[in-house]
N, C-alpha and C positions, 0 to 999 in steps of 0.2 A: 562367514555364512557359506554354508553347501551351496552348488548348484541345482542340489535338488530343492533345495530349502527356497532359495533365493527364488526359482522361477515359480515355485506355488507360491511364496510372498507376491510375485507378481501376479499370477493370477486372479489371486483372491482379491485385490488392489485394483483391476480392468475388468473384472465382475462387479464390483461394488459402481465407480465410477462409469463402467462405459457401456452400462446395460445395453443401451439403444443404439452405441453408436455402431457407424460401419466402419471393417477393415480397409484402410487404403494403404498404396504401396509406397514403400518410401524408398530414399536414395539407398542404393548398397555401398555407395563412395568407402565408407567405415569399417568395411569387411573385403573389400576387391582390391588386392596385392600390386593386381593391374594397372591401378588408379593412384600409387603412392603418393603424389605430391598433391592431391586433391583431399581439402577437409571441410567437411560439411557442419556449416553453423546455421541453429534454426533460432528466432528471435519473436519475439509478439510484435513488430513496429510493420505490420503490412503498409503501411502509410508513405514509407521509405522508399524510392524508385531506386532503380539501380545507378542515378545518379546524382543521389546527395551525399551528403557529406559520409551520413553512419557508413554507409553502403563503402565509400571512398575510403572510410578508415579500417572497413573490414580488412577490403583486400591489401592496403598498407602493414598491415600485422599479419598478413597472410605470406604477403613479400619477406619479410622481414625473420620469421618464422622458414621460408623455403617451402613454404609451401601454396597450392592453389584456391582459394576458399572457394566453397559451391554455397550460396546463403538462398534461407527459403523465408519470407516474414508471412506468421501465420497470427490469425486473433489470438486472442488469451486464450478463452473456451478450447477452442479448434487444435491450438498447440499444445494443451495440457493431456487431450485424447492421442493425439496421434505420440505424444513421448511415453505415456506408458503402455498406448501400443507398440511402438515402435522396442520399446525394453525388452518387452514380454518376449516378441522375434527377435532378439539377440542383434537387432539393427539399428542403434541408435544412433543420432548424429555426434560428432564429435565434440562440437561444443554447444551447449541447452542455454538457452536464457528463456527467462520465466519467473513468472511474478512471486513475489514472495512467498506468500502463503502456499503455494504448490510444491514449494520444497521439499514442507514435513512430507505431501502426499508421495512424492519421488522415493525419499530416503527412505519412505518405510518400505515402500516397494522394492528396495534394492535395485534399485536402479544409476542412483549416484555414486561416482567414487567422493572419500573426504579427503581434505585439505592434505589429513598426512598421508593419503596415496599418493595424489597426485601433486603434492609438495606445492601446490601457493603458496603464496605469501601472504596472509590477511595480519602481518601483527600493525600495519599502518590505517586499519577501519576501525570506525568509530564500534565499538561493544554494541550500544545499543541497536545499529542497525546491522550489523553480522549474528546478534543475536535469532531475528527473523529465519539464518539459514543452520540455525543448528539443532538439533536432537541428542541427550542421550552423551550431554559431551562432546561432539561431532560438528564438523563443521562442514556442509554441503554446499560451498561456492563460496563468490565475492561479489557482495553489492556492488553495482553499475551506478546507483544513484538511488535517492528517496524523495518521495515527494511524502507533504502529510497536509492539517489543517490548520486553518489560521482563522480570526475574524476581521474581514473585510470591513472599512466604513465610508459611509458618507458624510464627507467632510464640512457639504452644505449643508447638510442637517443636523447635524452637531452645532457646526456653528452657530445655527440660528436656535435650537433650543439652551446656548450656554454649556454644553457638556466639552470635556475637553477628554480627548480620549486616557491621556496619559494618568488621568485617575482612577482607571479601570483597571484594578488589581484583584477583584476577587469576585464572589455572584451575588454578593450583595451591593459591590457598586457598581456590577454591570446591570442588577433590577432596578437599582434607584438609575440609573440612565437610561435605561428604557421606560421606566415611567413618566420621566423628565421629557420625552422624547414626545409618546403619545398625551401629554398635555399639552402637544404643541402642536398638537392635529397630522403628526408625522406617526410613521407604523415604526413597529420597532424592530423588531431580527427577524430573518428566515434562514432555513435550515432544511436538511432532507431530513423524512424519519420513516422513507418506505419502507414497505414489510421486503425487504432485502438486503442484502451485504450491506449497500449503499446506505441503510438504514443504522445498521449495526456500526458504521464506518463513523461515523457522525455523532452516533451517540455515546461511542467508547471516551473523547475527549472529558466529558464531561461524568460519566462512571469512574473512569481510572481517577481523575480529578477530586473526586470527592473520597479518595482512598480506596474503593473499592475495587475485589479482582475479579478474574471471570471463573474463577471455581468454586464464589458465595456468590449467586446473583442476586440474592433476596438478603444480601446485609443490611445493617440499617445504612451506610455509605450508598450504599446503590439505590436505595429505596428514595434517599434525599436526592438524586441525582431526575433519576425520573419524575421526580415531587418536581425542582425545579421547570423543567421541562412543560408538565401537565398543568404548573401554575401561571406560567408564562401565554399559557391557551387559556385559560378562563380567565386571565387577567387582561386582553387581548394584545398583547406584547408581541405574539407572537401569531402570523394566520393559521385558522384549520390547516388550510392547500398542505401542511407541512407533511399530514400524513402522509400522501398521494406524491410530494415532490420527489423528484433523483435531486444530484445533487446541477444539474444543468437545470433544469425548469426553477429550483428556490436560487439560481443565478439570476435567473429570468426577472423572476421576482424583483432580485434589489436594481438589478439595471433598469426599473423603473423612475429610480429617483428618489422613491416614497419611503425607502426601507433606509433605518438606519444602521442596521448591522446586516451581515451573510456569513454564515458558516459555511466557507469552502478550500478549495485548495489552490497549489500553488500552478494548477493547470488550468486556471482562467487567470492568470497573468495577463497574456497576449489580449484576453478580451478586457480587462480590467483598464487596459489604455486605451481603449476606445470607446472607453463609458463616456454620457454627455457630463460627466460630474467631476469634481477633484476627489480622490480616496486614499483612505490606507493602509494597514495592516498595525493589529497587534496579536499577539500571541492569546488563544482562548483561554481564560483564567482558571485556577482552580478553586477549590470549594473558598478555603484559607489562606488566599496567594499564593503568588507564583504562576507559570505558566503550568500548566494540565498537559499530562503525559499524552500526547495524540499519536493516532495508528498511524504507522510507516504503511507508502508503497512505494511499487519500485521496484526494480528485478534486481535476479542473482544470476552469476553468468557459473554456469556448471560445469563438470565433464563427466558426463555419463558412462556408465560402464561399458568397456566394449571385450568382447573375443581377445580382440589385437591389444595386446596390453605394451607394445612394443608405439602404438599412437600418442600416449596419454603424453611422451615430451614436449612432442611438436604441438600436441593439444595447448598442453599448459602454457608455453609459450605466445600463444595467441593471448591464452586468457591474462596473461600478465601484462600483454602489450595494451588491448583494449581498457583494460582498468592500472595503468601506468596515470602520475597524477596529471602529466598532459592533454592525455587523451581524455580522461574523466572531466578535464574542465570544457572542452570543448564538446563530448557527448550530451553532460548534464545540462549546460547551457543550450544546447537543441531542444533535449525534452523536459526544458523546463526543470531539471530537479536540483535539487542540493547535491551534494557531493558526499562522500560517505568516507571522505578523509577529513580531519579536521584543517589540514596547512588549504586545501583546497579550497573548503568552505572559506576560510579565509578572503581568500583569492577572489571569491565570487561574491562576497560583501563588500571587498572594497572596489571592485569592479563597478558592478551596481549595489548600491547602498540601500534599494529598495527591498534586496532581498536579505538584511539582517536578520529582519525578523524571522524571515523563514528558515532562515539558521537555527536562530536560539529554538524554534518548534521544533527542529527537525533533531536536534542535539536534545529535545528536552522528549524525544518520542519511544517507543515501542514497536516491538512488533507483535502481529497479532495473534499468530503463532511460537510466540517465546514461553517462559514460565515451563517448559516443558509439553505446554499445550499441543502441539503438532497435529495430528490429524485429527483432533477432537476439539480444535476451534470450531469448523464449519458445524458440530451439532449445538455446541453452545451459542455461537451468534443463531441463530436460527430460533431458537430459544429466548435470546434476547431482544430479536428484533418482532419478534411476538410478542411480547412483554411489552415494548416501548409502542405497537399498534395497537394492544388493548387499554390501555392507560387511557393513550391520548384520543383514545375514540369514546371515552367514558362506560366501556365497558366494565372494565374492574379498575380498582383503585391500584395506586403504586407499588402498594404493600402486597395485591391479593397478586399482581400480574407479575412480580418477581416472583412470588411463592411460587407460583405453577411456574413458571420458568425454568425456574431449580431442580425443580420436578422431574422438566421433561430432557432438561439436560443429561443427569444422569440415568435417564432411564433408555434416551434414544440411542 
């Protein structure tokens, strides 16, 4: 790609995304000669002090590398503006992390170098979750870790209506157990289905699940997917609240006690042991058995293009150290996620055994920008999760609210 090419690529890419936002300054660390042993990594984990462990292991691979790390932790949102600002002015930080799906937005901007510029090593990641950071053939980073979804239960309310989880292999025995459930004067699952990502996020388990992809929304597989969903509400399986939840309030939900399933993830762990109840995990079923391909998150640790192409060793070397498989077992176990090596995963099932199952999910998942989708997920989920709030509000039927879905997918 030209330099002329490449900056009106960005352009067009911080007009689209950053209409409103404002220019702010960032480090020059990545361009100032002055500054050599200083390299600036920006991360979404604001939550991190400068002295916990993440923070402690930066500057250890920064050590280790010879060089100074300057780390700035920014939200998602916030960090996703300021890096394709930060591109556009030829000042990027040296090493990006950022959540999945921001990738494709990065790589189309030209903004990232790939794997065979900057020589990582990804042949030790799982396909499915490196899949998440490629385009086009290309591979734009290395997964730090994945998180995805599972269904949670309550193990007193199972008990007491006779259901035993481990015969929940497909959606016809997880309906006949949730009917079994509310004849026993117990509610049966909750779930998010907001008109947002969060929305989209939730319902993709159970689309991909039933065969369906995201460039037929209105297949008859998707259409049975949604049916499920819209029948589990007029059967009341399932409460209204569902339209209106995120996936923290239909947590809310089952940590009442009353629910006997939750569709959520593996970042209400920490609260899952502090529920008043015993619970479990099993993997969300698909239409025909088996476990249902569920959406990866989770970041990708990058290295942005810079000027100084004379950075990208010392770059790399950071980014090998941070996702070396030591470091990943002890990152992923802070934030909670799966590991995106399989000998790793290993390691962190037999560690704690509660998180098998989050294994086999997170091995059995997708990303939501793979299939080539890239920057044209966000108008499809959009689409989709418009689809899944007219449904289940009885606006239009499953069939009429994928039709127009389809619709407005390729047209947006």
């Amino acid at each position: 790609m030209t330099g002329l090419s490449r900056r009106r690529r960005l352009a067009a890419v911080v007009v689209m995304a950053l209409a409103a936002a404002a220019v702010s300054a960032c480090s020059s660390s990545a361009d100032d000669p002055a500054e050599g042993g200083a390299y600036v990594v920006w991360d979404p984990y604001p939550q991190f002090a400068d002295d916990s462990d993440w923070v402690t292991l930066l500057k250890k691979c920064g050590t280790s590398a010879g060089a100074t790390v300057e780390r700035t932790g920014y939200d998602t949102t916030d960090l996703t503006n300021k890096a394709l600002l930060a591109a556009q002015q030829g000042n990027s930080p040296d090493v990006l992390i950022v959540d999945n799906p921001v990738i494709s937005t990065l790589a189309e901007a030209g903004a990232l170098t790939t794997t065979d510029d900057n020589k990582l090593d990804v042949s030790a990641m799982e396909k499915n979750l490196l899949g998440a950071g490629q385009s086009e053939g290309r591979t734009y980073g290395v997964p730090i870790g994945a998180n995805t979804l599972a269904l949670y239960y309550n193990k007193d309310v199972l008990t007491a209506a006779g259901v035993d989880p481990a015969t929940i292999k497909d959606w016809a025995s997880l309906t006949a157990a949730l009917t079994t459930v509310k004849a026993k004067g117990k509610k049966g699952i909750t779930f998010s289905a907001i008109g947002t990502e969060e929305g989209s996020f939730q319902f993709l388990p159970w689309f991909w699940g039933s065969g369906a992809q995201l460039t037929t929304l209105d297949s008859p597989q998707a259409v049975s997917a949604l049916t499920l969903w819209t029948d589990w509400l007029k059967q009341g399986h399932a409460p209204n609240s569902v339209i209106n939840n995120t996936q923290t309030t239909s947590w809310q939900e089952f940590a009442t006690g009353d629910y006997a399933f939750a569709e959520n993830g593996t970042w209400q762990l920490a609260n899952a042991e502090k529920l008043g109840f015993s619970y479990g995990t099993i993997a969300i079923p698909a239409s025909a058995g088996g476990p249902a391909p569920a959406p990866t998150g989770g970041e990708f640790v990058s290295i942005p293009v810079q000027k100084n192409t004379g950075r990208y060793d010392t770059s790399q070397k950071l980014v090998a150290c941070l996702t070396n498989a030591d470091n990943l077992l002890t990152t992923d176990t802070t934030l909670s996620y799966v590991a995106p090596v399989a000998a790793v995963q290993d390691r962190q099932a037999t560690a704690d055994p509660k998180l098998k199952v989050w294994v086999e999910a997170v091995r059995a998942a997708k990303g939501r920008t793979g299939d080539n989708l890239g920057t044209k997920y966000p108008k499809i989920s959009e689409s989709l999760w418009t689809a899944v709030q007219a449904a289940l509000s009885g606006g239009k039927s499953p069939r009429e609210a994928l039709t127009a879905a389809q619709a407005a997918a390729t047209t947006r």
